[in-house]
C-alpha positions as a printed Julia matrix, in Angstrom:
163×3 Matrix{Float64}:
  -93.48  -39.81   -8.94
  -91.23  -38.86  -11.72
  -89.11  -41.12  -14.23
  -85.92  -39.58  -12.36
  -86.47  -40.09   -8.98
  -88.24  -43.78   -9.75
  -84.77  -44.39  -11.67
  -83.07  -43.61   -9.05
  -84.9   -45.26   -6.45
  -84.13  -48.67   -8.6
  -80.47  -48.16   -8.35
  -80.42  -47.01   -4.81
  -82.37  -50.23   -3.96
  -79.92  -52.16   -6.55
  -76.85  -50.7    -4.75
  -78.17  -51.35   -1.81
  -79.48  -54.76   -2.07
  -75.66  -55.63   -3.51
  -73.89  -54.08   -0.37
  -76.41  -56.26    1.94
  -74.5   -59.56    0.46
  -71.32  -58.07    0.17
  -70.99  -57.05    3.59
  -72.5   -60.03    4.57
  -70.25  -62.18    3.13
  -67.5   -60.19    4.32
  -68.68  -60.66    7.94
  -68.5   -64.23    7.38
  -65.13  -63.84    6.13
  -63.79  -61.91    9.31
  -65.58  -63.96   11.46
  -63.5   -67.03    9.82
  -60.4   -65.47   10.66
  -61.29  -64.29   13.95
  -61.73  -60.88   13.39
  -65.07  -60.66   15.39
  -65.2   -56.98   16.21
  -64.97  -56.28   12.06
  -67.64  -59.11   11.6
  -69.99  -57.59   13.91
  -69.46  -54.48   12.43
  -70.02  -55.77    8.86
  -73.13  -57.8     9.56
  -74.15  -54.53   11.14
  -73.85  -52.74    7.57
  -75.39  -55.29    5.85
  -78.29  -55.3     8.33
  -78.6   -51.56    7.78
  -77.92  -51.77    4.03
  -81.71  -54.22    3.8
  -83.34  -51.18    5.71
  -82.03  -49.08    2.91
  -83.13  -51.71    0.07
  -86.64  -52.19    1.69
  -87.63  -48.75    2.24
  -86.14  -47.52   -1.5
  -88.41  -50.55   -2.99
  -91.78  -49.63   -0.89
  -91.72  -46.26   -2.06
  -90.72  -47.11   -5.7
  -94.6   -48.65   -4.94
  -92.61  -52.31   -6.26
  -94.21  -54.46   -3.35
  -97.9   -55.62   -4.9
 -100.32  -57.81   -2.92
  -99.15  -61.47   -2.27
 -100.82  -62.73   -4.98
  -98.95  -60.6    -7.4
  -95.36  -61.09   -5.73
  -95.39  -64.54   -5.85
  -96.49  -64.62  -10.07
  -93.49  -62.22  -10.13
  -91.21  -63.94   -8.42
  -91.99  -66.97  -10.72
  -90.94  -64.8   -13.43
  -88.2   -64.44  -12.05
  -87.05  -67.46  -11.12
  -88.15  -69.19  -14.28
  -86.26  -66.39  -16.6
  -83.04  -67.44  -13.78
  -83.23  -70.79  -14.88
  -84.83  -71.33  -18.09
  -82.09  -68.04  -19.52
  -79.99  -65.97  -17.56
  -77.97  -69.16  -15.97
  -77.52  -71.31  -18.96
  -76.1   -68.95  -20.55
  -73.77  -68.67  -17.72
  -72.96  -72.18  -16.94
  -72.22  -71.74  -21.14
  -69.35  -69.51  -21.0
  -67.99  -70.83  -17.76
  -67.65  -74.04  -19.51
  -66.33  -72.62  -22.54
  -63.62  -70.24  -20.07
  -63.02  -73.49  -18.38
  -64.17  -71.48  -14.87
  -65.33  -75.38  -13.13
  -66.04  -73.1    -9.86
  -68.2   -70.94  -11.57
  -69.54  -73.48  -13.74
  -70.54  -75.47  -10.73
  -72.11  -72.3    -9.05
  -74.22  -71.71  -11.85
  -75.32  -75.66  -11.83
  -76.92  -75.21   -8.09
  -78.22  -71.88   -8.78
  -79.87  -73.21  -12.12
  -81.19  -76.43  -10.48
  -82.18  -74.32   -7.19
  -84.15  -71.76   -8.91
  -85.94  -74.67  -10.9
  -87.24  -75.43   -7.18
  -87.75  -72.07   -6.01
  -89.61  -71.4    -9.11
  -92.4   -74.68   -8.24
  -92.73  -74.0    -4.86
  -93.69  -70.53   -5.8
  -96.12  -72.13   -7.98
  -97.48  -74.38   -5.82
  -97.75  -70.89   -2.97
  -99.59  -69.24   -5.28
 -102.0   -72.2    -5.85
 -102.86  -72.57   -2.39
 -102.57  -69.31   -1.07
 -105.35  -69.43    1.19
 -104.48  -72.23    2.6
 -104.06  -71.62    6.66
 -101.92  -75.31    7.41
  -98.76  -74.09    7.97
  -95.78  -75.3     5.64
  -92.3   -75.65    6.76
  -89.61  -75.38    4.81
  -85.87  -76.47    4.9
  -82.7   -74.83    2.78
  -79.57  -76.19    1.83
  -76.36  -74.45    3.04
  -74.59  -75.14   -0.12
  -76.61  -74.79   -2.96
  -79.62  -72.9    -1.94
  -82.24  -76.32   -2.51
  -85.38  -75.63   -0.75
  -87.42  -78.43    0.35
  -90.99  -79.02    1.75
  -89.39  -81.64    4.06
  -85.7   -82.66    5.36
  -84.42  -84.75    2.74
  -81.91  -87.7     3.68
  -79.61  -85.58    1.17
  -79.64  -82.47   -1.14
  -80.62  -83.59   -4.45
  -79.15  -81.0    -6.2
  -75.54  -80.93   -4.24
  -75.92  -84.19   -1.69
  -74.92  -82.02    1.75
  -76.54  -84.21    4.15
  -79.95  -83.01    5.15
  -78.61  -82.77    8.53
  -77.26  -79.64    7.56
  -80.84  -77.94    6.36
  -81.78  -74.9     7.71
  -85.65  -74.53    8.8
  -88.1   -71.98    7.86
């Protein structure tokens, strides 16, 4: 594959992978006011905007064996909270932005999780018990088990979504 086309199968997936959330949380938004036919519609788009984003990844050959997606999603996760969100949360505090400033708190604290319970995949990767796992609605906290409240934002762990 050539430098130009691999380029340019990282910003299609990019472009892509930004117009899945978008649309999604426009759907969300529509659906809120009512507007159902324009939240089906955008929750369609987003839908096929992931096809997009998959298939532009797979061929940019960016999807490894198991073993090697979960040491890169560390990576990730740990550069997310150890540098990219700090120095977030900094200039939201110093703009005085408190919403974004709080967003970047639960993202910070939730990739922190994300990050160990990659880790902790990775260890047992072979193992065949099956794990369960529960996310927070508001902050994006993942936990091994329903917790009596989020730790990082306290929703009640009523409100957990299981995986």
């Amino acid at each position: 594959m050539g430098d130009k086309t691999y380029d340019n199968l990282m910003e299609a997936f990019a472009g892509e992978a930004q117009a899945n959330r978008k649309y999604l949380a426009y759907s969300k938004k529509a659906e809120a006011e009512g507007k159902l036919n324009a939240a089906k519609l955008f929750k369609a788009a987003s839908d096929a905007e992931t096809l997009h984003a998959l298939k532009e990844f797979e061929v940019a050959g960016k999807i490894g064996a198991t073993e090697d997606n979960l040491k890169d999603a560390v990576d990730g996760e740990t550069h997310e909270y150890q540098s990219m969100y700090p120095d977030f949360l900094k200039a939201a505090e110093e703009e005085g932005n408190k919403k974004a400033a709080m967003a970047f708190t639960f993202a910070m604290k939730a990739e922190e999780v994300h990050a160990r319970l990659y880790k902790e995949a990775l260890e047992s990767l072979d193992q065949t018990e099956e794990v369960f796992y529960y996310l927070c609605p508001v902050c994006g906290n993942i936990e091994k088990e329903v917790p009596d409240k989020c730790r990082i934002c306290g929703v009640p762990g009523s409100k957990f979504i299981k995986y």
